[in-house]
C-alpha positions, 0 to 999 in steps of 0.5 A: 419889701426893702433890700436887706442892705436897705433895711435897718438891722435895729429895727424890726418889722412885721408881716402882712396880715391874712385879712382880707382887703374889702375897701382896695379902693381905700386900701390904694389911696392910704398906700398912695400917700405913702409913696407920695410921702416917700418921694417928696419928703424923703424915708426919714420923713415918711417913717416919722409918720408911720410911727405916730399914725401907730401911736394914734392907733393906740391912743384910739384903741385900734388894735395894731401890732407892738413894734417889737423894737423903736429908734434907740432914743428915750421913749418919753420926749422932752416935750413929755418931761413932768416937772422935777420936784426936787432940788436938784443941786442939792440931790448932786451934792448927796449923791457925789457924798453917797458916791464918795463914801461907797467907794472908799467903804469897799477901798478901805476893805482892802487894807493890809491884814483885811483884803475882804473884796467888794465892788464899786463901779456897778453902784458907780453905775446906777447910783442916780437911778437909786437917788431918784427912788430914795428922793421921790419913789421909794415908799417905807413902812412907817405908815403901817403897810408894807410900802414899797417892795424894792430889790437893790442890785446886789453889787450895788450895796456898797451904795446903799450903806453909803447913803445909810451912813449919811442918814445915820442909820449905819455908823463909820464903824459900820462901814469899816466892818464891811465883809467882815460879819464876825471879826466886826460884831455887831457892826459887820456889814454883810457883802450883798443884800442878806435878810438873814444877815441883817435882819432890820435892814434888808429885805430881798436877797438878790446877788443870786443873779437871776433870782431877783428878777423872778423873785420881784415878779412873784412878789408882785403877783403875791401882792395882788393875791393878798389883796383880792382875798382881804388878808391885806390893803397892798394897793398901794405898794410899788415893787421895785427891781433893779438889774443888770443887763448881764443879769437878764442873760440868766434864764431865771431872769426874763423866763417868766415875764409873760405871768407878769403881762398876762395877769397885767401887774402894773404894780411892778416896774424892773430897772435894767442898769444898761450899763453894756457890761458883764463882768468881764466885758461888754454884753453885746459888742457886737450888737445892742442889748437895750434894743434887744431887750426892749425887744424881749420886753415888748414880746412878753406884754411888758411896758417899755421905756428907753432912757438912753440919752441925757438932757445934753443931747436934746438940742441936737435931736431937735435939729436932726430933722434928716434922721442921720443922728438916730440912725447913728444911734441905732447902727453904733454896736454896744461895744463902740459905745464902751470905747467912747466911755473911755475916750476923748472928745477928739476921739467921739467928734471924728468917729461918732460925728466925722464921717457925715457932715451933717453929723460934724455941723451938729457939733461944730459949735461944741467944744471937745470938753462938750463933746466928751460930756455927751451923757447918758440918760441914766445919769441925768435926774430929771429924765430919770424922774420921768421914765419912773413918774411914767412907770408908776403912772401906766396901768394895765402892764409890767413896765421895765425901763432900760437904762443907758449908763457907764460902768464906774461912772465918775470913778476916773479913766481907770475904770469908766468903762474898762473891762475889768472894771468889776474887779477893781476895788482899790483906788490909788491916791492919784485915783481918789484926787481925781475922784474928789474933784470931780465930786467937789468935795472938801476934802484935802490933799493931806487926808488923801495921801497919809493912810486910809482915805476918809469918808465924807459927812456934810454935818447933821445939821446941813442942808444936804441931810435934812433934805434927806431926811424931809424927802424920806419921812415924806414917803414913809420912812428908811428905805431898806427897812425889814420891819416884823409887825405880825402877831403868833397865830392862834393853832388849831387844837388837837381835833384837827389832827384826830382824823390822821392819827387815826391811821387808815383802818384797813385802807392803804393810802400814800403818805401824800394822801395823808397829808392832804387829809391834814390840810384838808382839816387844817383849812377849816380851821377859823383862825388859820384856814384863810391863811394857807396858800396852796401851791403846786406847778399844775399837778394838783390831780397827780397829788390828789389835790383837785378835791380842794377845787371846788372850795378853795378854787384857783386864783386868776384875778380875771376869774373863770371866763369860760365853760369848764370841760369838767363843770358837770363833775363834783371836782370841777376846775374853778377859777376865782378872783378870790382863788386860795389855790396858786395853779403856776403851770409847769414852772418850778422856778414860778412856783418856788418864788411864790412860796418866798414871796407867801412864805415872807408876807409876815415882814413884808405885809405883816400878816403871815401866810402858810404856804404849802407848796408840793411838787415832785420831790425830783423836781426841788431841791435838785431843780430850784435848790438856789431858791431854796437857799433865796428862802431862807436868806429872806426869812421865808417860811411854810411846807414844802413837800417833796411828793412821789418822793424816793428812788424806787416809788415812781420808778415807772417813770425813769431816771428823771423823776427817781429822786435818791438825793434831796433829803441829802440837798435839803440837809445842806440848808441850814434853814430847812428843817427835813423829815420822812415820815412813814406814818400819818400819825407822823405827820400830823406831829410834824406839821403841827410842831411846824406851825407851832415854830414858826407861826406861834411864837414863844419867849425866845422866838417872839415873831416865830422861828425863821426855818421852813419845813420839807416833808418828804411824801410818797404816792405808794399806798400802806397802811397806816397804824393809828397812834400808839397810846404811849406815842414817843412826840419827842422821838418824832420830832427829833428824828427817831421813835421805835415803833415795833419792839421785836417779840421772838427770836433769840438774837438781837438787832436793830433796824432804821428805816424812813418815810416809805422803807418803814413797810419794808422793814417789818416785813424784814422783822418778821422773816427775821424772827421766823426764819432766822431766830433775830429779834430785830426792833424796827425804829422810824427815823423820820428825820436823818438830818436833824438827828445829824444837826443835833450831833454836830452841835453837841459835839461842837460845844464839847469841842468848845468847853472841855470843862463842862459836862460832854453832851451826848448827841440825842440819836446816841442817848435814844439808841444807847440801851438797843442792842445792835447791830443797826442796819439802816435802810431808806429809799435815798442813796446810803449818804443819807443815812450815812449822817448819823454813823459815827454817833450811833452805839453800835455796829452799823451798815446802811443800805440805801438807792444809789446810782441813777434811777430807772424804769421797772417796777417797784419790786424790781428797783429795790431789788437791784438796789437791795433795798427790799425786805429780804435784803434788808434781812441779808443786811441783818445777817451779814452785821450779825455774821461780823460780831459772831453771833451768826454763822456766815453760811446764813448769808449764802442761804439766804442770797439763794433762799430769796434769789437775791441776785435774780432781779426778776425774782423780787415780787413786782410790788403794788401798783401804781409806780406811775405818777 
């Protein structure tokens, strides 16, 4: 083995394999040929051997280890080059308008009294990779499939909107509206890919570094789901996205390449803008990020392509017959390269050719303006167009193609390559002149030195835009268009409920149980029952979800290939091409970005999905509330359920999976739409209200309502009431019904409580009336946050139109003719609550879990938190004890009557505090 000084510290090799050598004999000739190669013909020459004897072995499907990394050079040779389709002088001539355009576009956004930001030299980046795609790649829907799914890089919008304004889809009043959504309405260009925002327009958000990455996978595999179970013909659909390589350092980013190879999605191809910048500067000076990359890539199972160096380069890679050139390109750091973007030619002859003579002899013949111009491969069209030829054309694997670019490329000295580059957003006159020239537009000194810059139209009926305008309608239409194709679904009737609505008889059942019976129901359903998407991060057991195994079974599109351990038990593991069930492994992040990728199928593939995604509830809003946030930016709908919720319920298990808080999280996303139901009957109303806006359409929401619904679940076994006859649906669904009116006692209160509190307070009810003369109602409030979200819109329309009838919040309206005082009570931490305070009628008092969770039982942590029933009868008398009407001395007894202070006093509860 080589010397560590001797060995490359780019290019990383194996070790030996544990077969054993049955031919020495064989074994000692090839290795004496080796030497021999060696001796004679140098290193250089006998590591170009072993390199294409390896590329042999592939071509014959000899099964040899992947090179983990290769010679920091293209991986497609010049040889290997397609034919470039395109005209080439006319795409330089509308990606120089493109360019110019998007960069006065952000300019302009700084104008006095505006100042609104933007970024320009990321899209001055990677501008030719996006040209390539619009010109020869990227699929739109007018053919009536979902086309291509492409995920722009977030700073590169500027870019995109500059290239719609060429096509007149966006008009100058569009772009200088840019960042300026309400002031500008209805011209307002959103600052980054934003469904929600523009609605026909973008499809994918992705300035959440690190969410497009996983986003683009999921959607992908997502693809290949609808495909195998016939809902829709995605064969045809190539998913596109485009990163940056400060972006992969996110874990989100590369933490699930390896579903990607195992599932072999050859329908997915990243482009990675290796232009060797962060935000504030290099990503790896001191090292190589595309080599290091291409090695994470290659690990995970991924096809890899290079494109590192343009077409200038290829005489002289022709002549480097010594290898001294690529070794030069393999041991320069990153940050070296940034220092040359910004230098001379002189500079680049003396320190990247002037140490070695056979170096400086490559370049001797080549002026210093040859020298400078050097390029990178990520700006050259016709190697771009091989690296995506050869992606879209490899099969069996993921293909990512790292591509070498400069930051602000073509911008001018002040921000090529400089490391604040990403926060400069103002070009000066002197900046645009130079700026102009190098693009060879028409544009005189005069526009440039009085007021705003202006933007750059060849004419509609130019060579330019018509070319545009051919290439696009030769792939399908506009890309980024979000189109709505699907039709309302037909729901199920009320038979499909009946069962849940029942209750549970004398059978105690968790609330998860509750909604699983649903589900089950609902999956039988002919018209919808295909539809769902069953989604969990492996605990479908934990959830009680293996019964849906044998029917539904588990997507795997190479199916079940071996003997299941359980294939003798009704509730076998069962695996299916055809699987409904998507069985993730322990990766929330995974499973989050399927729900998005299910949840949009409706835009993307015209045809909707109901993903039901059920998780521990700790493990949501808290771990991947960014993706949930990603959801509603991209319009995403479905179930999602926070199971083994609350703070007390899977106490057994410790602080980390003692969720007080995600009903809080969830109120924060004006997208989700929250509850906590107590009851099964509560359940059925929700999820069927659920499905009914967003999948059923109606006059004001023809295509569904875009909001998803989180329903809090928990794994603590009640018994569940069937429906009362005179049900109160609207208290339900608005977010709070009375479900036991108080029968004895003379003093009157009221008690709030939701999803699993709801027990507690009854048996509270009953103490109360029994031992302490208090007539209390008990009320569930199966959704705190829509009854705050009503009250904040009331009270911001009063705010508004002071001349018009008040409108009175509804949780006021339902409350007004109870007679307090209100004690609420959940199994969250009191903020929960807490949201409704100012707008009920009345004196209030919450009690709720807060602080850190614990393991104990259940009895025990609802005591420590004063939660449990007895406290929630001190909770009464103390409200009842401030207004008078009972004397304070009831408190003490009470604290003493039912050892309030004495944790291990508290009845240890039901079992099963475990997941």
């Amino acid at each position: 083995m080589a010397s560590g000084s001797d060995r490359n510290p780019i290019i990383i090799g194996g070790l030996p394999s544990q077969v054993p050598d049955f031919d020495p004999e064989e074994t000692q000739e090839w290795l004496d040929s080796l030497d021999a190669a060696v001796d004679e013909r140098g290193r250089e020459r006998a590591r170009y051997l072993m390199l294409r004897l390896i590329e042999r072995a592939r071509e014959k499907r000899v099964a040899v280890p992947e090179m983990r990394s290769t010679d920091y050079v293209n991986t497609i040779a010049t040889k290997d080059e397609p034919f470039f389709p395109g005209n080439e002088e006319i795409e330089r001539k509308i990606l120089n308008a493109t360019r110019w355009n998007a960069a006065v576009m952000v300019s302009r956004a700084q104008r006095p009294g505006i100042g609104v930001g933007g970024h320009i030299a990321t899209f001055a980046s990677s501008a030719s990779l996006y040209d390539v795609g619009f010109n020869h790649f990227f699929r739109g829907k007018d053919e009536g499939d979902g086309g291509d799914q492409v995920f722009f890089q977030g700073h590169a919008s500027p870019g995109i909107y500059a290239r719609a304004f060429l096509l007149d889809r966006l008009s100058e009043q569009n772009l200088d509206a840019f960042r300026q959504e309400k002031s500008k309405a209805p011209f307002g260009l959103s600052s980054y890919p934003h469904p929600r925002l523009m609605p026909d327009f973008w499809e994918f958000p992705t300035v959440s570094m690190g969410l497009g990455p996983i986003g683009a996978i999921y959607q992908a595999r997502m693809n290949r789901y609808i495909q195998a179970r016939g809902i829709a013909d995605t064969s045809r659909s190539q998913v596109w996205a485009f990163l940056g390589d400060g972006e992969m350092d996110e874990p989100e980013s590369l933490g699930q390449l390896s579903i990607a190879a195992r599932e072999g999605l050859d329908n997915l191809t990243f482009v990675v803008n290796c232009n060797l910048q962060r935000l504030d500067g290099p990503v790896r000076g001191n090292g190589k990020v595309i080599q290091e990359l291409e090695s994470v890539f290659r690990g995970a199972g991924w096809n890899v392509i290079k494109l590192i160096w343009d077409r200038s380069w290829d005489p002289l890679l022709a002549r480097d017959r010594d290898g001294i050139l690529v070794n030069r390109m393999n041991t320069t750091p990153d940050g070296q390269f940034q220092t040359y973007a910004t230098e001379t030619g002189a500079y680049i002859r003396d320190h990247f050719f002037g140490d070695d003579q056979r170096l400086r002899a490559m370049v001797e013949g080549m002026t210093d303006d040859q020298v400078l111009h050097l390029g990178r491969g990520g700006h050259d069209h016709k190697k771009i167009f091989a690296a995506f030829s050869a992606a879209k054309a490899h099969k069996g694997q993921p293909t990512v193609i790292l591509a070498k670019t400069i930051k602000g490329w073509t911008l001018g000295p002040n921000f090529e390559g400089r490391n604040a580059t990403h926060q400069m957003k103002k070009l000066t006159v002197d900046d645009l002149k130079r700026f102009r020239d190098r693009l060879h537009l028409p544009i005189a000194d005069k526009e440039l030195e009085g007021g705003l810059p202006p933007y750059y139209h060849p004419g509609r009926d130019s060579e330019e835009i018509q070319y545009m305008h051919d290439r696009r309608q030769g792939l399908g239409g506009y890309v980024p268009t979000r189109v709505v194709r699907s039709k309302p679904l037909a729901l199920p009737d009320d038979k499909a409920y009946a069962t849940v609505k029942k209750g549970s008889g004398h059978q105690s059942i968790a609330t998860t149980m509750a909604f699983v019976r649903l589900l089950k129901d609902l999956m039988r359903d002919k018209e919808i029952g295909k539809r769902f998407v069953l989604i969990a991060p492996d605990e479908y057991r934990t959830f009680g979800m293996d019964s849906f195994f044998p029917s539904a079974k588990i997507y795997n599109p190479l199916g079940q290939q071996y003997e299941s351990v359980d294939r003798d038990l009704l509730l076998a593991y069962k695996e299916s091409p055809q699987g409904q069930m998507l069985h993730d492994g322990i990766s929330e992040a995974g499973c989050t970005a399927s729900l998005i990728a299910a949840g949009s199928a409706y835009a993307t593939h015209g045809e909707p999905l109901i993903p039901v995604y059920v998780f521990y509830s700790m493990f949501g809003f808290q771990r991947t509330g960014d993706q949930f946030w990603q959801m509603s930016d991209q319009l995403a709908r479905g179930f999602v359920l926070g199971a083994t919720a609350g703070r007390t319920t899977l106490t057994g298990e410790g602080l980390q999976h003692a969720d007080g808080h995600s009903q809080l999280l969830a109120s924060t996303n004006p997208g989700c739409v929250a509850y906590d139901p107590a009851y099964s009957y509560e359940i059925a109303h929700i999820v069927r209200d659920g499905l009914r806006r967003m999948y059923g359409g109606d006059a004001e929401h023809p295509h569904g309502e875009d909001v998803f619904y989180y329903l809090t679940v928990y794994n603590e076994p009640i018994q569940h009431p069937a429906e009362p006859r005179d049900v109160d649906v609207e208290g339900i669904l608005r977010g709070v019904h009375r479900i036991a009116e108080g029968t004895s006692g003379s003093v009157p209160a009221q008690i709030l409580a939701s999803g699993v509190a709801v027990p507690w307070a009854v048996e509270a009810q009953r103490i109360l009336a029994e031992e302490w003369d208090v007539r209390a109602d008990v009320w569930s409030a199966t959704s705190w946050n829509e009854l705050r979200r009503d009250a904040v819109e009331c009270e911001e329309h009063n705010l508004l139109h002071p001349e018009e009838e008040q409108r009175v919040p509804y949780v006021t309206r339902k409350l007004s003719g109870a007679q307090g005082p209100f004690v609420a009570v959940s199994d969250w931490m009191r903020s929960v609550p807490d949201q409704i305070a100012r707008w009920v009628p009345g004196t209030y008092q919450s009690l709720g879990a807060d602080g850190f969770g614990f393991a104990d039982t259940r009895g025990a942590a609802r005591r420590h938190f004063h939660i449990d029933a007895q406290s929630i009868v001190l909770g009464v008398l103390t409200e009842l004890a401030r207004e008078g009407k009972v004397d304070r001395s009831a408190l003490k007894q009470a604290i003493d009557r039912y050892q309030l202070l004495d944790v291990a006093a508290a009845d240890p509860g039901a079992a099963g505090g475990d997941a």
